[in-house]
FIVO-884714 format. One line per 8 residues: number of its first residue (from 0); their letters; for each residue x, y, z of C-alpha. Coordinates in Angstrom, 3 decimals. Example, Ala and Ser with C-alpha at 12.3 -4.5 7.8 and 13.67 -1.06 7.14 Angstrom:
2
0 = AS = 12.300/-4.500/7.800 | 13.670/-1.060/7.140
END
This chain:
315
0 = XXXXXXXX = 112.383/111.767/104.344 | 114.298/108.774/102.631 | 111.709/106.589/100.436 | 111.012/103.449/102.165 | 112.300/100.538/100.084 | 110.875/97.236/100.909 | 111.749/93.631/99.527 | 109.082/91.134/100.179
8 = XXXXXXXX = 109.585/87.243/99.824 | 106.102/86.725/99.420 | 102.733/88.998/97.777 | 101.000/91.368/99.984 | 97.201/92.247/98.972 | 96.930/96.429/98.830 | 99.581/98.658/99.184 | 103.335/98.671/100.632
16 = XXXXXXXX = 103.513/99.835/103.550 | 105.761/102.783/104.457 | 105.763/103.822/107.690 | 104.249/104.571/112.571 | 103.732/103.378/115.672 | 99.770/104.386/116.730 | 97.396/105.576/114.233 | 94.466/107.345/115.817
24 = XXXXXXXX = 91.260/106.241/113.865 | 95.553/103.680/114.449 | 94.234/106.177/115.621 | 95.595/106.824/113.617 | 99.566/102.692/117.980 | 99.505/101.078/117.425 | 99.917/102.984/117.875 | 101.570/104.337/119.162
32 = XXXXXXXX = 102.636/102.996/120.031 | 102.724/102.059/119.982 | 104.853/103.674/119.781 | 102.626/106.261/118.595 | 100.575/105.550/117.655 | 100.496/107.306/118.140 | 97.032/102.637/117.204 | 94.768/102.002/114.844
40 = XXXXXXXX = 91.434/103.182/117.148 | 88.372/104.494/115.979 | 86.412/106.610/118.772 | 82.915/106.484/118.688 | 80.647/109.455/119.206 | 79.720/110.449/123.179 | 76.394/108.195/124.029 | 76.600/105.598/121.647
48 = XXXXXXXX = 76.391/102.101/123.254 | 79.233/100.577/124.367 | 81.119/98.022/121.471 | 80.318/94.615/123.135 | 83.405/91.811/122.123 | 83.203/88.143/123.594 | 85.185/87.358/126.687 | 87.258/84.487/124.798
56 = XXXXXXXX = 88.398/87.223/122.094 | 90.004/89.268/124.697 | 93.548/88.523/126.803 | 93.503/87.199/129.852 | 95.573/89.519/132.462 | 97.167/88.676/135.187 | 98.712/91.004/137.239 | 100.628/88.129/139.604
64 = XXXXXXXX = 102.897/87.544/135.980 | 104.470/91.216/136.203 | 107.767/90.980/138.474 | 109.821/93.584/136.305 | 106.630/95.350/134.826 | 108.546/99.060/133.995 | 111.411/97.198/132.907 | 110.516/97.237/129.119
72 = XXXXXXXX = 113.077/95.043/127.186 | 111.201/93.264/124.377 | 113.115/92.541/121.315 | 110.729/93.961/119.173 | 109.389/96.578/121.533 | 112.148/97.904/123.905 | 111.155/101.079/125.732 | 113.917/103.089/127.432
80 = XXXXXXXX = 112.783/106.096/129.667 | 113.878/109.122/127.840 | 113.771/107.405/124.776 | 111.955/109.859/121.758 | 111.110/108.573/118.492 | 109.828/110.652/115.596 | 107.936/109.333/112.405 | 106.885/111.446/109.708
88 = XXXXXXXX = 104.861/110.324/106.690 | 101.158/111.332/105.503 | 97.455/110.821/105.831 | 94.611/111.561/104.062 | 92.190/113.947/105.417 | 88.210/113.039/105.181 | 88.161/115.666/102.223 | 90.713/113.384/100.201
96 = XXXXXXXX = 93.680/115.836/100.692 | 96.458/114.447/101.247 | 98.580/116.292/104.691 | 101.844/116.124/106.461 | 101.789/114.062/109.259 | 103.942/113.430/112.175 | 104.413/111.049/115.129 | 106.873/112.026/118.582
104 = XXXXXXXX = 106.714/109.222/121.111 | 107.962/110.238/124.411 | 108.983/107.491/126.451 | 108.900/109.509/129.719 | 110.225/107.852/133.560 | 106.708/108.187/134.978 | 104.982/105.011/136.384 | 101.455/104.617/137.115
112 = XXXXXXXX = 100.169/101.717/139.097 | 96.953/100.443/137.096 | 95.200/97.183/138.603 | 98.280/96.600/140.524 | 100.544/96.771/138.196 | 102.837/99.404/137.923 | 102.903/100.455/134.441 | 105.329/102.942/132.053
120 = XXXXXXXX = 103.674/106.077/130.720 | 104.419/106.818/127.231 | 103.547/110.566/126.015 | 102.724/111.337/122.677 | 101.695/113.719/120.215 | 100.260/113.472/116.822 | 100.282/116.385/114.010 | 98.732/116.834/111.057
128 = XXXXXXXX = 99.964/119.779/109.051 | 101.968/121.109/111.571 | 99.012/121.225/113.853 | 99.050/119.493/117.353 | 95.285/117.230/116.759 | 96.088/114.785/119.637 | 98.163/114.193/123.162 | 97.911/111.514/124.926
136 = XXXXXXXX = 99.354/109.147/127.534 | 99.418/105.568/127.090 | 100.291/102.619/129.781 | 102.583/99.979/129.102 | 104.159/96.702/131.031 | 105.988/93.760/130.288 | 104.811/90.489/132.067 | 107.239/87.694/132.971
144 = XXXXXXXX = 107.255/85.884/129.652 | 108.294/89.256/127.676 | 104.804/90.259/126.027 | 104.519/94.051/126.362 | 100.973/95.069/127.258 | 98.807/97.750/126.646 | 96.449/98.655/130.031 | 94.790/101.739/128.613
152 = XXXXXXXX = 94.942/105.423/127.586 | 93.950/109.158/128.065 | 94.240/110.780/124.837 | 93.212/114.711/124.361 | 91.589/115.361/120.820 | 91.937/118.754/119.446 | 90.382/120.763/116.608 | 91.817/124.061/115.270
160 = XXXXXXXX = 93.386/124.144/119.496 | 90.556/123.724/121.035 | 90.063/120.601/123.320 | 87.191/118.489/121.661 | 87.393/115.051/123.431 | 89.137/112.113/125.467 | 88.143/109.092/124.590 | 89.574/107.168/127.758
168 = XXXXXXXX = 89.866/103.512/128.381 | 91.481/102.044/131.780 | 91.790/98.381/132.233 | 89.634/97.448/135.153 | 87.038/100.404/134.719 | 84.028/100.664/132.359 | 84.634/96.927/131.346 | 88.151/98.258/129.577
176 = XXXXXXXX = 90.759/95.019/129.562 | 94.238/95.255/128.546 | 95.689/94.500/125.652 | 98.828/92.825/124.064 | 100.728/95.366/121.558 | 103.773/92.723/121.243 | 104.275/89.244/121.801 | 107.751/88.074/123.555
184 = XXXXXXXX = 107.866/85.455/120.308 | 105.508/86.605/117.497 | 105.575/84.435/114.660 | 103.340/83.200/111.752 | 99.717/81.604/111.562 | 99.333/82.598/115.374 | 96.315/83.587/116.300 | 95.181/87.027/116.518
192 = XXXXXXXX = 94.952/88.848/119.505 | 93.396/91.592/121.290 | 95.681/94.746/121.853 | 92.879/96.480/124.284 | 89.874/96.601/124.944 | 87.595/99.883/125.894 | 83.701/99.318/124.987 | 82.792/102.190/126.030
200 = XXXXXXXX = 84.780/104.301/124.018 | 84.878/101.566/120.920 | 88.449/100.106/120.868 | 88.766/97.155/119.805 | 92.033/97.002/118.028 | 93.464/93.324/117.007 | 96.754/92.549/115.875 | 98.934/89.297/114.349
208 = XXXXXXXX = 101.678/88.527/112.273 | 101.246/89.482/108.848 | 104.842/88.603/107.503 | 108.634/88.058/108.942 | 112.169/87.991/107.665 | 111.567/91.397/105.821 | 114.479/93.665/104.341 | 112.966/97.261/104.716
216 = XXXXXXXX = 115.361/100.344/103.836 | 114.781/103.454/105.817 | 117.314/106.695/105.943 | 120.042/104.727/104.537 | 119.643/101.799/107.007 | 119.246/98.553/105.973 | 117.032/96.729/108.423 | 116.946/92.774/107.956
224 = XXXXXXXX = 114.943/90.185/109.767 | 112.287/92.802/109.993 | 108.635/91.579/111.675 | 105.160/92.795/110.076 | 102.166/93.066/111.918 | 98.549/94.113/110.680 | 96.266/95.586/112.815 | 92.268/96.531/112.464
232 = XXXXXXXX = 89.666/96.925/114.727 | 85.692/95.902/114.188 | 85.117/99.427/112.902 | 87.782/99.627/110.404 | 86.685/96.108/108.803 | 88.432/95.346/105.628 | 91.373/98.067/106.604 | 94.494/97.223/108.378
240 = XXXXXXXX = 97.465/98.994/109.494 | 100.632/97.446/108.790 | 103.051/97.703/111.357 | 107.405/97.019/110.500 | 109.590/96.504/113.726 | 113.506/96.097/113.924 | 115.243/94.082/116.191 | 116.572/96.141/119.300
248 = XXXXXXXX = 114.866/99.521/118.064 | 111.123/98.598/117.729 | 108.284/100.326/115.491 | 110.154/101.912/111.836 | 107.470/102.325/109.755 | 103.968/102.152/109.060 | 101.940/101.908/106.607 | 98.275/100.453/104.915
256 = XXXXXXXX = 96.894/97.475/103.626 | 93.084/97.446/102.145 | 91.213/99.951/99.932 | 88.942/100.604/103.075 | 91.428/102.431/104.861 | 90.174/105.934/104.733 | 93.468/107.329/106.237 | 95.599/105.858/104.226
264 = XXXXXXXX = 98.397/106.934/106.847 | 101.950/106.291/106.216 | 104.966/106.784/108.459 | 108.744/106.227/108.924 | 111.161/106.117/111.587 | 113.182/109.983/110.645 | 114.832/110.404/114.237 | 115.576/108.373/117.511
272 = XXXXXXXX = 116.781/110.693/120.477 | 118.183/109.834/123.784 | 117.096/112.695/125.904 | 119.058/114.738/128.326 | 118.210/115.088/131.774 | 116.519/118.774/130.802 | 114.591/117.394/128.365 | 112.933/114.545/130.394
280 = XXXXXXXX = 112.077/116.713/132.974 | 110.518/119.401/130.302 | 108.784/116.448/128.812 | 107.820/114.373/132.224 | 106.222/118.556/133.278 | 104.099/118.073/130.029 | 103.262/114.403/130.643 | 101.529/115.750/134.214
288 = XXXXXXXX = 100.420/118.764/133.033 | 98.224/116.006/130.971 | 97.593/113.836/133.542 | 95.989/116.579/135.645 | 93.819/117.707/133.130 | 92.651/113.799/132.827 | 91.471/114.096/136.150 | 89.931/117.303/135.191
296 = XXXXXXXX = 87.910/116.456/131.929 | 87.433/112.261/133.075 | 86.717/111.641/136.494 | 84.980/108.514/136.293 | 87.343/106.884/134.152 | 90.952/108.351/134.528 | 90.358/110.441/137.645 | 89.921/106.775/139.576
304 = XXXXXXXX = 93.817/105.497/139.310 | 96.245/106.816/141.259 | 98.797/109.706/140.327 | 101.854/108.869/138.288 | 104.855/108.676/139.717 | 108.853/108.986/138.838 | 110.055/105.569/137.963 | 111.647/103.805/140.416
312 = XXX = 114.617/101.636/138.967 | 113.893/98.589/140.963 | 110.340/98.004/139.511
END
């Protein structure tokens, strides 16, 4: 993996960032996401009280503003179905070693309607050391303005194979709200906002603009004009994950900012597939195969929306 080389036209506190799109606990997008990331989230443990956040903190959705919801064309977050992005990079494990780490983001042509909106299912997969620790499906639409939302997630933890959790959040259930993960014009000393919102499973991931016009150098190409965005959540306070996005392709790197990131996860862009007709069927098969076990292992949360469907062009 080429070093990522960044030139900043003004001082950042911490550390360069270097690289994803989710972090789980990003998450380590985020994300995915986001798009990976793959956020960052933080899970709390099963039975501990839901993360209470006031009303005015959170976005405001409404589902009347989505006339081309599936049709994904953000500048800074375009999502194509078949569309696979892989990051690699590191993260630091909670006994300070330092591990391999990869992102693939499947952008798959499965909709799922989610408090009437129809909504694109991403399906991702997160490695650490060569070993699958998390899969999980995110939902993402685009209202009328061009802000790509987030309405919630079913994400599978694992732990030497073996299924340990699935920390779910669905807009409209349990309290859960959705969440921006782009603006259609992001720019600097905006306010922050709210990228979801699932108290009973603690996410409470925030985002904003942390920098823009950004030269960042990854694999030999030279991305200019790039955006930065830093994310944290109320359990990751004095940590954020720094997020780099390229006109027309999205998420490139990720990376860290704060000495109270644990993780300390870094990522870059290595490979962006277009795939076949084969392969989105192989990975749409795996995207179900995940969706019926949601129903299986959360049927109060994820076993209440309605089945996923192949993406209609017209939506």
């Amino acid at each position: 993996m080429d070093i990522l080389s960044i030139r900043q036209d003004t001082p950042t506190v911490g550390h360069p960032a270097q690289a994803s799109w989710p972090r789980r606990a990003m998450l380590p997008v985020l994300v995915l996401c986001g798009l990976v990331a793959a956020g960052s989230n933080t899970h709390g443990a099963a039975g501990k009280s839901p993360t209470i956040v006031a009303d005015h903190l959170l976005e405001k959705f409404d589902g009347v503003k989505f006339s081309k919801p599936t049709d994904i064309t953000n500048q800074w977050l375009p999502m194509k179905p078949g569309m696979r992005f892989i990051y690699d990079g590191t993260t630091v494990s909670a006994d300070g070693k330092v591990l391999p780490h990869r992102i693939v983001l499947n952008i798959t042509d499965l909709v799922k309607v989610i408090a009437g909106v129809p909504s694109l299912v991403s399906y991702d997969l997160d490695y650490s050391s060569g070993e699958l620790e998390e899969a999980e499906l995110a939902f993402f639409a685009q209202d009328d303005d061009g802000n790509v939302w987030r309405l919630g997630e079913y994400p599978e933890e694992y732990e030497n194979g073996r299924f340990v959790a699935a920390p779910t959040w669905i807009t409209g259930i349990e309290g859960a709200r959705a969440g921006i993960m782009m603006k259609a014009q992001p720019h600097l000393g905006a306010p922050s906002y709210s990228q979801g919102y699932g108290p009973a499973v603690h996410w409470t991931d925030r985002g904003e603009v942390h920098q823009v016009g950004q030269e960042v150098v990854i694999a030999g190409i030279r991305y200019t004009d790039v955006l930065v965005t830093k994310e944290t959540s109320l359990a990751e306070q004095g940590a954020w994950q720094l997020k780099y996005y390229a006109r027309g392709v999205g998420n490139i790197a990720v990376g860290w900012l704060g000495e109270a990131d644990k993780t300390k996860e870094t990522l870059t862009l290595t490979r962006v597939e277009q795939m076949n007709q084969q392969e989105l069927a192989a990975v749409r098969a795996r995207a179900m195969a995940l969706e019926r076990s949601g129903y299986r292992r959360s049927p109060n949360v994820y076993g209440l929306t309605a089945p996923s469907t192949i993406r209609d062009p017209g939506q």
